[in-house]
Rosetta silent file (secondary structure, phi, psi, omega in degrees, C-alpha in Angstrom):
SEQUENCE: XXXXXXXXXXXXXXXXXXXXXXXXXXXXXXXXXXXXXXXXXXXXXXXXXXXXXXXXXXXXXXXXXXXXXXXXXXXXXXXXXXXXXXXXXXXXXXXXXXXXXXXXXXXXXXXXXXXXXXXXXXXXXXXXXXXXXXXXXXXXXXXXXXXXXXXXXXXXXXXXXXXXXXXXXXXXXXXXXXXXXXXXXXXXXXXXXXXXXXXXXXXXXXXXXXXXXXXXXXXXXXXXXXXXXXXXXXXXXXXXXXXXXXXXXXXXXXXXXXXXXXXXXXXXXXXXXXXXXXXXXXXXXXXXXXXXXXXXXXXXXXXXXXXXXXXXXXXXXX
SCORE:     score description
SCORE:     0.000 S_00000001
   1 L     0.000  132.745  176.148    0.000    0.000    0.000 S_00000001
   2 L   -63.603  138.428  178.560    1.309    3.667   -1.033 S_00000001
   3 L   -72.054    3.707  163.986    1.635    6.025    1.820 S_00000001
   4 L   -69.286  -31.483 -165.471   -1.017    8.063   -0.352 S_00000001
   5 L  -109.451   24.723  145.515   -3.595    5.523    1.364 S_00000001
   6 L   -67.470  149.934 -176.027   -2.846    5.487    4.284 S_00000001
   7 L   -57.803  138.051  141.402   -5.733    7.204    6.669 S_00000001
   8 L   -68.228  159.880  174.864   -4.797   10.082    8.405 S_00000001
   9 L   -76.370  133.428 -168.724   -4.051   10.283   11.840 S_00000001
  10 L   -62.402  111.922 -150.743   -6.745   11.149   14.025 S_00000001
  11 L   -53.674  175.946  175.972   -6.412   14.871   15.350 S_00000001
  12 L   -73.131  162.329  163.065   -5.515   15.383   19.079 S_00000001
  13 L  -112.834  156.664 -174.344   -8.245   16.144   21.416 S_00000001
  14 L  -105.115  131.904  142.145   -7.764   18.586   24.426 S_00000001
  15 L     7.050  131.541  165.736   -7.870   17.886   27.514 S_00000001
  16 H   -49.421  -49.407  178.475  -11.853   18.614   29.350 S_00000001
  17 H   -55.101  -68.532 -176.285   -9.744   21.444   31.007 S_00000001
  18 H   -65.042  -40.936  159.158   -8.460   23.081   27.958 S_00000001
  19 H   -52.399  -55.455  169.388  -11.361   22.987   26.225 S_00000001
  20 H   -77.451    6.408  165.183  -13.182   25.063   28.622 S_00000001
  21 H   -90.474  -53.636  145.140  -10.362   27.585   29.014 S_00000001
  22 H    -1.015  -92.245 -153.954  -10.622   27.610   25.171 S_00000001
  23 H   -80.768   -9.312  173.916  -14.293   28.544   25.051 S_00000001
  24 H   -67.126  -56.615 -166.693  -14.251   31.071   28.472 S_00000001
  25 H   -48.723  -34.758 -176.207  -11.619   32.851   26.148 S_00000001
  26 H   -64.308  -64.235  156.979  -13.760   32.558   23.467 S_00000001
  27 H   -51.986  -14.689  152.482  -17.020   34.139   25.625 S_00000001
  28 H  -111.596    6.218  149.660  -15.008   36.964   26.649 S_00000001
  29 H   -24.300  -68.418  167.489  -13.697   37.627   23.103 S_00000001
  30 H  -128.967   41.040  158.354  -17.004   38.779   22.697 S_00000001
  31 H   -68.517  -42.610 -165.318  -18.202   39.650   25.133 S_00000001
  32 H   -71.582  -31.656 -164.225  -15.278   42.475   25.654 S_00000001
  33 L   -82.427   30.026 -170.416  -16.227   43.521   21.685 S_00000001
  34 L  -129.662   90.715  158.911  -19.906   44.600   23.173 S_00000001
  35 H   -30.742  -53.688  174.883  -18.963   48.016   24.574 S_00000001
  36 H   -51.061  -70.390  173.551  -22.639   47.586   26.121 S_00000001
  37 H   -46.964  -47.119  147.015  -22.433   44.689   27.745 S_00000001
  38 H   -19.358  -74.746  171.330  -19.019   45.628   28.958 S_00000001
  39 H   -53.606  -27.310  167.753  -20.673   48.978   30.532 S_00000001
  40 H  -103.082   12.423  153.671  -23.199   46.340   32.204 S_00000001
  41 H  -107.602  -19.371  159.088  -21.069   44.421   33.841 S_00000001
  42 H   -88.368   -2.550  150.189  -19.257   47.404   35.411 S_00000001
  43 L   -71.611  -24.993 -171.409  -22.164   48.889   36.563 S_00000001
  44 H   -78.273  -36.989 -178.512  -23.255   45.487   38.223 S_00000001
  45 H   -85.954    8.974  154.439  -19.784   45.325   39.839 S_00000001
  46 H   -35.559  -71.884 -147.786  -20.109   49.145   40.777 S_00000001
  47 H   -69.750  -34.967 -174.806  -23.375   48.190   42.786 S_00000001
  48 H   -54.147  -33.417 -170.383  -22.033   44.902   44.085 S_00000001
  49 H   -80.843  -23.340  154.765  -18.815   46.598   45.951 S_00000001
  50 H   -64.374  -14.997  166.895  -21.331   49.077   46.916 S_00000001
  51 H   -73.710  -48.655  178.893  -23.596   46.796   48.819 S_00000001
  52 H   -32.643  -63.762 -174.631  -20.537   45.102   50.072 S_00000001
  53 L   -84.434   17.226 -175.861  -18.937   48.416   51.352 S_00000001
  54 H   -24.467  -87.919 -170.249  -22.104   49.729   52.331 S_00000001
  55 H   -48.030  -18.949  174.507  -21.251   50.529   56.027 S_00000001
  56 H   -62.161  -58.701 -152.761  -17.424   51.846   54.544 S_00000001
  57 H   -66.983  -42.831 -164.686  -18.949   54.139   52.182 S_00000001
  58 H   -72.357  -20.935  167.013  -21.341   55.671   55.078 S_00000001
  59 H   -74.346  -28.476 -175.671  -18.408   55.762   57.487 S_00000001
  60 H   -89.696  -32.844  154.904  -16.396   57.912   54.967 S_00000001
  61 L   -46.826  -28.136 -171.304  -19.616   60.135   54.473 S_00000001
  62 L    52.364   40.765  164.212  -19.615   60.381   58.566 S_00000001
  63 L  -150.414  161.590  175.241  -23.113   59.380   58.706 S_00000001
  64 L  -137.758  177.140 -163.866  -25.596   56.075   59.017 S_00000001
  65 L   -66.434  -37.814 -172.771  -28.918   55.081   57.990 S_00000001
  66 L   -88.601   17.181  176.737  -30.755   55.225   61.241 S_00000001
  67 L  -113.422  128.372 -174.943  -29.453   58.398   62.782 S_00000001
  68 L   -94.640  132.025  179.802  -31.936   61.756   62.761 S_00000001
  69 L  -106.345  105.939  141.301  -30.505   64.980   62.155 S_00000001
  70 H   -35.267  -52.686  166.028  -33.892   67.272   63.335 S_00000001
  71 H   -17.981  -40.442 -150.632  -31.318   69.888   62.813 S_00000001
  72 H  -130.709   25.615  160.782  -31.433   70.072   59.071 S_00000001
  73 E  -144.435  143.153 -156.225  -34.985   70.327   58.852 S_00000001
  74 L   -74.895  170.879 -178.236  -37.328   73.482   58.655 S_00000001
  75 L   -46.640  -64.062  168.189  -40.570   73.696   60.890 S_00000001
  76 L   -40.338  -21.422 -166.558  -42.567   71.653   58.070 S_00000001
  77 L    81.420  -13.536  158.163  -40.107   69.223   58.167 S_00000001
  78 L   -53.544  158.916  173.282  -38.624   69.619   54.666 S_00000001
  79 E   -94.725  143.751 -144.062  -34.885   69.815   54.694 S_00000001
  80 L   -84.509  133.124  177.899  -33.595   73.300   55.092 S_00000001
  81 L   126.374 -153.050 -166.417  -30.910   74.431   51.946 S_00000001
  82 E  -102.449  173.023  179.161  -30.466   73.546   47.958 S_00000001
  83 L    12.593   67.904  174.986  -31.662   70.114   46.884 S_00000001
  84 L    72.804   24.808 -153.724  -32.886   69.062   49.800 S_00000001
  85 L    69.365   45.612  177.319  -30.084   69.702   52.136 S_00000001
  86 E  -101.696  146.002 -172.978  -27.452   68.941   50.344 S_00000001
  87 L  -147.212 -146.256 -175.325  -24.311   69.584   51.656 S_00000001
  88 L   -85.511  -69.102 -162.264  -20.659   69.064   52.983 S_00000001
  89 L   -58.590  -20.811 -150.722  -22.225   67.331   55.853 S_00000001
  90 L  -158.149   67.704 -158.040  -25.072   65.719   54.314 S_00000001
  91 L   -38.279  -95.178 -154.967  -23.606   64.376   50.252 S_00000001
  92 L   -96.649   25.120  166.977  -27.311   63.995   48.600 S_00000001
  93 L    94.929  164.812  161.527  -29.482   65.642   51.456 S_00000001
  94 E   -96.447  157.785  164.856  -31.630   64.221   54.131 S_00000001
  95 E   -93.860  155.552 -156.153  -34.843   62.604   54.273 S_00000001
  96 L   -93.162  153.320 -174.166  -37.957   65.225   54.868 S_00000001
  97 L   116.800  -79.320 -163.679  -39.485   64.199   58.418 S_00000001
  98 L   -75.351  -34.632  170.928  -36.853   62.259   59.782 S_00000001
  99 L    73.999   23.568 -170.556  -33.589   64.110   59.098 S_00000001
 100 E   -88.674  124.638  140.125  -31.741   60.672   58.029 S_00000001
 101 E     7.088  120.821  142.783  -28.819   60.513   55.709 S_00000001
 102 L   -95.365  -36.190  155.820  -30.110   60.160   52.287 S_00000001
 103 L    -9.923 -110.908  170.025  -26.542   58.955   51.138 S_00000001
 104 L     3.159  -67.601  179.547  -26.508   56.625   53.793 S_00000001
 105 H   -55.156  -37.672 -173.702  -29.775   55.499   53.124 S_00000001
 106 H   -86.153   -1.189 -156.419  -29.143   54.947   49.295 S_00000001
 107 H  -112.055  -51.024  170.696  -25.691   53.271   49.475 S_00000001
 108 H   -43.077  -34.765  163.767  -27.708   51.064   52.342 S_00000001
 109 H   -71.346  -61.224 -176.497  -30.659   50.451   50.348 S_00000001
 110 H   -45.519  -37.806 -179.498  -28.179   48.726   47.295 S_00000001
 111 H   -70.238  -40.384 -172.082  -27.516   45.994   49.975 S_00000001
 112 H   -80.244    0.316  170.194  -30.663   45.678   50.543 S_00000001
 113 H   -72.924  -70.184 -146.098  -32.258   45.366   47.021 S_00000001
 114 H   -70.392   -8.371  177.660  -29.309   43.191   45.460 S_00000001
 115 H   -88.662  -28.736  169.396  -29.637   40.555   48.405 S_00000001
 116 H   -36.286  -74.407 -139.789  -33.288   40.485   47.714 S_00000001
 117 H   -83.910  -31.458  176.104  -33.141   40.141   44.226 S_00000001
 118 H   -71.842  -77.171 -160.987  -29.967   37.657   44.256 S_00000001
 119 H   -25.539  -82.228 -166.979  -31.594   35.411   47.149 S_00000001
 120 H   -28.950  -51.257  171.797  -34.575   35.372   44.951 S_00000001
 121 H   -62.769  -59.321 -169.575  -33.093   34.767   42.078 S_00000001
 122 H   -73.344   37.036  163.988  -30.928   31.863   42.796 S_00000001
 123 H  -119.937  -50.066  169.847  -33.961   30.212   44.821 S_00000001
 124 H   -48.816  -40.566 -149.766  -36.067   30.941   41.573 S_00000001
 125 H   -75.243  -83.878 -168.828  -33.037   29.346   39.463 S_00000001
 126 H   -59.719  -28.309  165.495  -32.665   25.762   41.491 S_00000001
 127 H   -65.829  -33.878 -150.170  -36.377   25.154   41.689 S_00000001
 128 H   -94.454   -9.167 -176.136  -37.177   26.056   38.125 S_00000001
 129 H   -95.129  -12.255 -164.103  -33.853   24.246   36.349 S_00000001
 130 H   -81.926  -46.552 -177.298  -34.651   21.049   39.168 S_00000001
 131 H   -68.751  -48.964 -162.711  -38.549   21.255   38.378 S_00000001
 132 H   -72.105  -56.539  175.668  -38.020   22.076   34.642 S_00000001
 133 H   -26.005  -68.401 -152.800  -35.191   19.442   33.894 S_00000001
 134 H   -86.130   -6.740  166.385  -36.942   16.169   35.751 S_00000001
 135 H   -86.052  -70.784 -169.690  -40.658   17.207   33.812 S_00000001
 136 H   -26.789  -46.338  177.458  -38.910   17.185   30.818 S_00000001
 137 H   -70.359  -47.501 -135.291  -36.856   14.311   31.107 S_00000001
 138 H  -108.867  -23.758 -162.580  -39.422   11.717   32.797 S_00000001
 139 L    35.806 -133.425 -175.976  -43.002   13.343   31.218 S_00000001
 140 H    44.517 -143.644 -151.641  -46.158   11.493   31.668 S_00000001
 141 H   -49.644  -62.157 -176.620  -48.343   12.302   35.070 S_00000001
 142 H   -34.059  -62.960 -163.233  -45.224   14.002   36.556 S_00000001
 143 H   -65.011  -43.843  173.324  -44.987   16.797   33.503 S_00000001
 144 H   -47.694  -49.054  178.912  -48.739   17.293   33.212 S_00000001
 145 H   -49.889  -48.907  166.675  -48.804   18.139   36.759 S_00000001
 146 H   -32.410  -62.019 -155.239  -45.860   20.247   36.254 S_00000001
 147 H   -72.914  -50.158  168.059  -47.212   22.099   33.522 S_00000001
 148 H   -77.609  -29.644  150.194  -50.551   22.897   35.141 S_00000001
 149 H   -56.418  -22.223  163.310  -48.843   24.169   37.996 S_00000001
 150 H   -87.614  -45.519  175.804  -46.881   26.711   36.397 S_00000001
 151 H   -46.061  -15.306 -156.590  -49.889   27.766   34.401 S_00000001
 152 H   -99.768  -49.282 -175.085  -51.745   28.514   37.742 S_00000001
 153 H   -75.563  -24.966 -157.434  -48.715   30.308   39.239 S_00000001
 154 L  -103.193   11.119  149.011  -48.062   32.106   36.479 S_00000001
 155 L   -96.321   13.552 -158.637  -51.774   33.437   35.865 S_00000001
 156 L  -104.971  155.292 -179.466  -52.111   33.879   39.376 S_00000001
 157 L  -107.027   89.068  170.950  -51.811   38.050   40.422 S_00000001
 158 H   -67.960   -4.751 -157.681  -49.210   37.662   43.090 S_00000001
 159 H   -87.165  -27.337 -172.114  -48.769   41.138   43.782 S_00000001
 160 H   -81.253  -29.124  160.226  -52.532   40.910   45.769 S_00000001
 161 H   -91.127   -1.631  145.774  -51.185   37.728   47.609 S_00000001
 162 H   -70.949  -26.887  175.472  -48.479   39.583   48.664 S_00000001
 163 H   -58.243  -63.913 -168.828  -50.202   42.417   50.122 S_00000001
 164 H   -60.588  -22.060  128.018  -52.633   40.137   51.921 S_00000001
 165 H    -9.399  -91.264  175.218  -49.407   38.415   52.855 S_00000001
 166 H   -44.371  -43.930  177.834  -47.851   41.110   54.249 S_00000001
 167 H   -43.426  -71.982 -144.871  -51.613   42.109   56.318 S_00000001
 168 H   -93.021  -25.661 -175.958  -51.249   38.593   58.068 S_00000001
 169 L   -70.428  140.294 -167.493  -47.750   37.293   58.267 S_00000001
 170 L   -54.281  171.718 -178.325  -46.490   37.156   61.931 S_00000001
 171 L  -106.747    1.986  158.619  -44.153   39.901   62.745 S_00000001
 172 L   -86.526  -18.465  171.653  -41.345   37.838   64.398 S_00000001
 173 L   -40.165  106.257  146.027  -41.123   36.525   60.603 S_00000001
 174 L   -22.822   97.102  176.537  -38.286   38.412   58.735 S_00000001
 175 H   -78.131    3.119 -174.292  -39.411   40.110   55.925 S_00000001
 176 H   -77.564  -24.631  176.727  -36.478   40.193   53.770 S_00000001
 177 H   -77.562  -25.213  159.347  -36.413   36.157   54.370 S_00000001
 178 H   -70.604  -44.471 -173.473  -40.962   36.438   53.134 S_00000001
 179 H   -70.710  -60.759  167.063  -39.891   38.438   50.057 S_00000001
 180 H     7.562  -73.405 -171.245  -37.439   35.955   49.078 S_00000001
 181 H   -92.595  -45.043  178.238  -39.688   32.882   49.439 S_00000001
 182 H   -46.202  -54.489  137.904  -42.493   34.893   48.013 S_00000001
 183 H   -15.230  -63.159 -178.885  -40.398   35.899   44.805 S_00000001
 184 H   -78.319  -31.603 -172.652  -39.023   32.685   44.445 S_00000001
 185 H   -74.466   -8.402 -151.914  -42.090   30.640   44.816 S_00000001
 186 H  -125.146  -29.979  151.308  -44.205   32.941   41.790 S_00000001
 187 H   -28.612  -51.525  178.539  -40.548   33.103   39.995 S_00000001
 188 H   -95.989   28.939 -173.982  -39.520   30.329   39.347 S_00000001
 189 H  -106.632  -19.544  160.940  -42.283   28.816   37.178 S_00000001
 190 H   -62.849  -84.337  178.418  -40.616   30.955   34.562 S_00000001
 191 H   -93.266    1.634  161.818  -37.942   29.444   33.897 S_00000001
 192 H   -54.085  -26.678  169.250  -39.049   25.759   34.864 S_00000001
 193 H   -67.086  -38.023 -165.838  -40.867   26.441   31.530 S_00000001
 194 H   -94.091  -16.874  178.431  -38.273   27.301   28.972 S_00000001
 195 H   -65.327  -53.566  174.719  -35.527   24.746   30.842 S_00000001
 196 H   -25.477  -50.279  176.859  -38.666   22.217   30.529 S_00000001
 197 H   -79.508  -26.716  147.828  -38.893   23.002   26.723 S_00000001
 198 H   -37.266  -52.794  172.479  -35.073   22.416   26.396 S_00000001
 199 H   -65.552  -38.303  178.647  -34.991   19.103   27.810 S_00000001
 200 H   -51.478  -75.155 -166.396  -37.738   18.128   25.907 S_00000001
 201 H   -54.865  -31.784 -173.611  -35.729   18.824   22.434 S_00000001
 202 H   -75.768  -40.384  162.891  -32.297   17.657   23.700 S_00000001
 203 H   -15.306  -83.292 -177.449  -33.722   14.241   25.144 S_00000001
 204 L   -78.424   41.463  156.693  -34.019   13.112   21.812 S_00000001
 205 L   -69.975  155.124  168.154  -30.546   14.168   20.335 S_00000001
 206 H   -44.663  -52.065 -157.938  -28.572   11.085   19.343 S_00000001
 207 H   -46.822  -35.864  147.221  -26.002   11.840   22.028 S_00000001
 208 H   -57.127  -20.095  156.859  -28.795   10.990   24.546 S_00000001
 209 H   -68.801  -41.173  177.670  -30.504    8.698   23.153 S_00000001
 210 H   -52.953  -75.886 -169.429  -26.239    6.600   22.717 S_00000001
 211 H   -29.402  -79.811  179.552  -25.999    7.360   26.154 S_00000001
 212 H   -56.410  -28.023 -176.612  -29.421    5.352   27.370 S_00000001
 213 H   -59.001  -38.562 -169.058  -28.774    2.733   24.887 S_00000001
 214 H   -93.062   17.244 -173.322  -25.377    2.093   26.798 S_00000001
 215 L    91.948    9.200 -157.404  -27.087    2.001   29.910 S_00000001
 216 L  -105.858 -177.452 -147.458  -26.461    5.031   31.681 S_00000001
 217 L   -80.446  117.729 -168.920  -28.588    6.403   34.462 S_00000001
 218 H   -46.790  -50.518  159.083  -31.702    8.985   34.684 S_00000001
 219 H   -16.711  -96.129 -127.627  -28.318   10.885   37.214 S_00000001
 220 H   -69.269  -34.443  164.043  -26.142   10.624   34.871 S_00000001
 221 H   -40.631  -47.175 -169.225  -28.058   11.892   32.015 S_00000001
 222 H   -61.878  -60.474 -163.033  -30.130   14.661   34.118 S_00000001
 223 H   -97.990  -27.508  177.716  -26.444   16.123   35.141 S_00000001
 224 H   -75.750  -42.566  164.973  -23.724   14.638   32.922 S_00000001
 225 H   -69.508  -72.034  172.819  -25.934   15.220   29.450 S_00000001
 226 H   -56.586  -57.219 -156.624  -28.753   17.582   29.693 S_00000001
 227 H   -65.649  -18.982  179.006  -27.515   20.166   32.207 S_00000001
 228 H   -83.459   -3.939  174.225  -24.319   21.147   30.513 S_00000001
 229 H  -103.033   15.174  164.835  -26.177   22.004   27.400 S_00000001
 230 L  -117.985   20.998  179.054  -28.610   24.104   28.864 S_00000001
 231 H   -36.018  -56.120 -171.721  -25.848   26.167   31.118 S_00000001
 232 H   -51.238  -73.210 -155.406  -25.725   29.156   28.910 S_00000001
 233 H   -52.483  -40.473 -167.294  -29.515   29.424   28.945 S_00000001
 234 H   -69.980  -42.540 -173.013  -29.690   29.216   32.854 S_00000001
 235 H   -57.032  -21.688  171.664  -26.784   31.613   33.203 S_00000001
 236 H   -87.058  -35.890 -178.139  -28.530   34.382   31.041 S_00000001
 237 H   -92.492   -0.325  175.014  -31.910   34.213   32.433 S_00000001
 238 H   -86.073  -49.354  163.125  -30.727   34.461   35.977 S_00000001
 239 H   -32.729  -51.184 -142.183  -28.475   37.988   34.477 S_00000001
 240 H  -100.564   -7.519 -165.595  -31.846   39.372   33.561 S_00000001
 241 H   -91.432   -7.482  165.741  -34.127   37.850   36.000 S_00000001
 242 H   -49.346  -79.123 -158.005  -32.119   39.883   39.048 S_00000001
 243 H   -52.041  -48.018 -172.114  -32.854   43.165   37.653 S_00000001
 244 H   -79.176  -48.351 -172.125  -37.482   42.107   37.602 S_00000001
 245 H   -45.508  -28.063 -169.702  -36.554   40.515   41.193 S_00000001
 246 H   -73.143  -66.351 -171.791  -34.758   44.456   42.537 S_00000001
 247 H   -49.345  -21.474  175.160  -37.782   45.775   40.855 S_00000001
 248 H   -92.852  -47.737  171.587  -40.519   43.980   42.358 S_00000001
 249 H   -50.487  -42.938  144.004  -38.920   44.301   45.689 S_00000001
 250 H   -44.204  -29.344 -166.248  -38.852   47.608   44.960 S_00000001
 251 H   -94.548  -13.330 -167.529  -42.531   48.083   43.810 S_00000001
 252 H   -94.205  -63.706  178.936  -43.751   45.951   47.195 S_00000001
 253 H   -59.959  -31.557  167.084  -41.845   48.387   49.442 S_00000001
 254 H   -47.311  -48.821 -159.235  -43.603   51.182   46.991 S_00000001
 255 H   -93.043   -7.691 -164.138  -46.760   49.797   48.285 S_00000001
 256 L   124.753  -25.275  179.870  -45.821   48.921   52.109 S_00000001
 257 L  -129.434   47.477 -177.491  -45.214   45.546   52.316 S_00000001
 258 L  -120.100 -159.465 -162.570  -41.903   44.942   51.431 S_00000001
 259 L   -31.685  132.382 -174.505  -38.675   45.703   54.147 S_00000001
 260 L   -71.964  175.993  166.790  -40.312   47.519   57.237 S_00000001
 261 L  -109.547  148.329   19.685  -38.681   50.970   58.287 S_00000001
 262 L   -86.491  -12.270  175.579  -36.134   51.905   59.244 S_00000001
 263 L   -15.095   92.440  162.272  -34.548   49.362   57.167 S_00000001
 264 L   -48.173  155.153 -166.837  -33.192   51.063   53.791 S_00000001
 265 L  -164.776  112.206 -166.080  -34.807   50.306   50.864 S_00000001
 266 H   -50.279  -48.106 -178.962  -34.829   51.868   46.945 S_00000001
 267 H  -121.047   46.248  146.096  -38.662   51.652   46.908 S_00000001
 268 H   -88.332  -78.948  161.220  -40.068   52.759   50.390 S_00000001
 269 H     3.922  -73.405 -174.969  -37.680   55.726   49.813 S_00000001
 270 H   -64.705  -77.271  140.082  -39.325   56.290   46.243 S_00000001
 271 H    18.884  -75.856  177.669  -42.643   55.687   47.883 S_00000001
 272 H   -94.307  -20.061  166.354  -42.454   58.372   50.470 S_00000001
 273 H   -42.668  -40.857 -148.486  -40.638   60.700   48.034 S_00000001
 274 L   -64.214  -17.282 -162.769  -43.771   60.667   45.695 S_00000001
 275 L  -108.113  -11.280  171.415  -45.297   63.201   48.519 S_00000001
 276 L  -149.662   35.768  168.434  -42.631   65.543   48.350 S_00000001
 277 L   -44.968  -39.917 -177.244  -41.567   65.459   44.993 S_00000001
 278 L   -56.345  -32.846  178.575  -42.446   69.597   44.911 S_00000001
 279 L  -107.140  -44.340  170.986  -40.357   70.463   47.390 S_00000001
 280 L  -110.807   75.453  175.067  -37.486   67.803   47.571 S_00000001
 281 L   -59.961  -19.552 -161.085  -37.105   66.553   44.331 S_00000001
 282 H   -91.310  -24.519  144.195  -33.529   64.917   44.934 S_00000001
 283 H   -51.137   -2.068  121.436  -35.384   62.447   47.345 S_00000001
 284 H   -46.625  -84.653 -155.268  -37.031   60.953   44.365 S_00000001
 285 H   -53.517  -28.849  168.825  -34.110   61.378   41.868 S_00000001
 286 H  -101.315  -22.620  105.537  -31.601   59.559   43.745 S_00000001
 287 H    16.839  -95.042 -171.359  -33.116   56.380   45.241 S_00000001
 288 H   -19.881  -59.142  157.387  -34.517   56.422   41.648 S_00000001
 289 H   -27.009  -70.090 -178.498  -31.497   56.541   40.152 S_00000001
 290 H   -61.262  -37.971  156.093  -30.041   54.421   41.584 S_00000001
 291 H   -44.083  -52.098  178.338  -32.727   51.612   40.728 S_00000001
 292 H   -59.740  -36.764  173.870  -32.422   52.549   37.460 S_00000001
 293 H   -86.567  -37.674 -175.538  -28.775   52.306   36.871 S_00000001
 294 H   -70.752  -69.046 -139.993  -28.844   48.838   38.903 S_00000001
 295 H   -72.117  -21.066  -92.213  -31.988   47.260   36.754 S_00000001
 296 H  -159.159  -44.250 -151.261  -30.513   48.936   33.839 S_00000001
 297 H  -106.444  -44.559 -162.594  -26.589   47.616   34.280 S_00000001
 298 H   -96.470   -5.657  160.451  -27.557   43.938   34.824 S_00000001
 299 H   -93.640    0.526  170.164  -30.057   43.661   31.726 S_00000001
 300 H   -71.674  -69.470  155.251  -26.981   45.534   29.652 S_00000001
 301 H   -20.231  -47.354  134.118  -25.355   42.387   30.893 S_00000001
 302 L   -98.822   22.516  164.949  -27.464   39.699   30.110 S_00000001
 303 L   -89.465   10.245 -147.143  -28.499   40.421   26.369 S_00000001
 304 L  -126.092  -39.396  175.189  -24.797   40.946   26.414 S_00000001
 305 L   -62.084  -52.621  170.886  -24.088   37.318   28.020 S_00000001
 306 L   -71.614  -10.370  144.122  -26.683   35.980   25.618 S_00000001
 307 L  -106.312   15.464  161.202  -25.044   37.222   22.346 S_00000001
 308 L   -94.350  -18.410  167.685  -21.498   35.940   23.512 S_00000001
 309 L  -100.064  -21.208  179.065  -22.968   32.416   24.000 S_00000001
 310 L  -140.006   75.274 -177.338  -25.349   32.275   21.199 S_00000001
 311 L   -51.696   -9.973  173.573  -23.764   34.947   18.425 S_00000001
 312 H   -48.203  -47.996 -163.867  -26.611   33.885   16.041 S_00000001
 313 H   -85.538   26.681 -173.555  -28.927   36.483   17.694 S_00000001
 314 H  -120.636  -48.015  174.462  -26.727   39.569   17.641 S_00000001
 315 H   -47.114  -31.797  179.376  -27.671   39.597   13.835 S_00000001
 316 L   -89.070  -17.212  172.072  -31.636   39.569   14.610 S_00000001
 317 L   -83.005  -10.110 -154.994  -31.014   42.563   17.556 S_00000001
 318 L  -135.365    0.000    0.000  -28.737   45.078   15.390 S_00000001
């Protein structure tokens, strides 16, 4: 035989390790060529070191959330100066009544939104990829059941069982530990649906189908097979679902029954601003802001995650 016919040699393969340093290079290739996305992930780690450094930032300000300056407020109780008292002493002003830091309050508030809205989220995440996966995989009784249970939560108007929530739940209860589990229970029915419709198509790829043929395990399938193809997907809808999670915790403290006071919080703040927009506008606008720029920074982030993992779609957005 001529050394033309011999076969080639079969190329190398890399290492499980190398591969995935491979494609994270590859994901932030372009990720870094999305200016946007880029701009949304350094606003989300802006907010993150501020909630971290909360108590830093408020110490370098020489004020906290909970202390009333009476001082710095006129007979009415508005705060006495420009934009609301702002000053040397007092960065974005006080709140009108109370005489409280609004700094303070707003750098104080970011912990307490993004641990809402993460807790929620990753509680939202592990039911709905655990729930979505095993209906997918197993069907029959199990998925129907599934299926009408997410239809139920997710036609159900939670915002009216939370108020009536809020009316009745005991008061040694924590509420930032009720919004959570509230959040997460009407949350995650979301994305047990589109992980659900994933499993469904990838079940029947060959590779999954080889795989049961050779015996392997409802395990090893659920975690060795399915879950690494549907990573991406989980990892993107958790980016964007932080940002409705801030916001509803925000819009619940808007109405009363999310984190009690004195607690900071972006929308009790926005809430009782609404009553003195006329006089103190910069109690609105910075709270506000700041909600805005958070919600705003982490959905720049995932559409930004979601065309660096699936570049098909950056042609149907642009």
């Amino acid at each position: 035989m001529s050394a033309d016919t011999h076969p080639a040699p079969p190329a190398p393969t890399r290492p499980p390790s190398q591969a995935r340093g491979a494609a994270a290079r590859q994901l932030w290739r372009r990720l870094s060529a999305d200016r946007w996305a880029l701009g949304g992930a350094g606003g989300v780690a802006f907010f993150l070191v501020v909630a971290a450094a909360a108590p830093l930032l408020s110490a370098i300000a020489g004020q906290d959330p909970y202390t009333y300056d009476l001082d710095a407020l006129s007979d009415s109780g508005a705060p006495k100066g420009f934009g609301g008292g702002i000053s040397a002493q007092h960065w974005f002003g006080v709140e009108p009544m109370t005489g409280r830091d609004l700094f303070a309050i707003v750098v104080h508030g970011t912990r307490t939104s993004i641990l809402i809205g993460a807790g929620a989220t990753t509680v939202s995440v592990l039911l709905g990829v655990i729930v979505g996966l095993t209906a997918g995989f197993y069907g029959g009784w199990y998925d129907r059941i599934v299926t009408r249970i997410i239809d139920v939560l997710l036609g159900f108007p939670y915002l009216v069982f939370v108020i009536a929530l809020g009316a009745i739940a005991p008061t040694s209860l924590p509420k930032p530990l009720l919004l959570v589990g509230v959040l997460a229970i009407f949350g995650w029915p979301s994305i047990a649906r589109v992980v659900r419709g994933q499993t469904l198509a990838l079940k029947r790829r060959t590779f999954v189908v080889a795989s049961t043929a050779l015996g392997a395990g409802g395990w090893h399938l659920l975690v060795r097979q399915l879950l690494p193809h549907i990573t991406a997907t989980i990892i993107v809808y958790a980016t964007i679902m932080i940002p409705s999670m801030i916001g509803a915790e925000a819009a619940l403290s808007f109405l009363g029954v999310g984190v009690p006071p004195p607690t900071p919080a972006w929308g009790r703040s926005i809430g009782d601003a609404v009553g003195w927009v006329q006089t103190d506008p910069m109690f609105l606008v910075f709270p506000g802001g700041a909600l805005f720029l958070a919600t705003l920074a982490f959905n720049l982030l995932g559409d930004g995650l979601r065309d660096a993992l699936d570049p098909k779609t950056r042609g149907l957005r642009r």
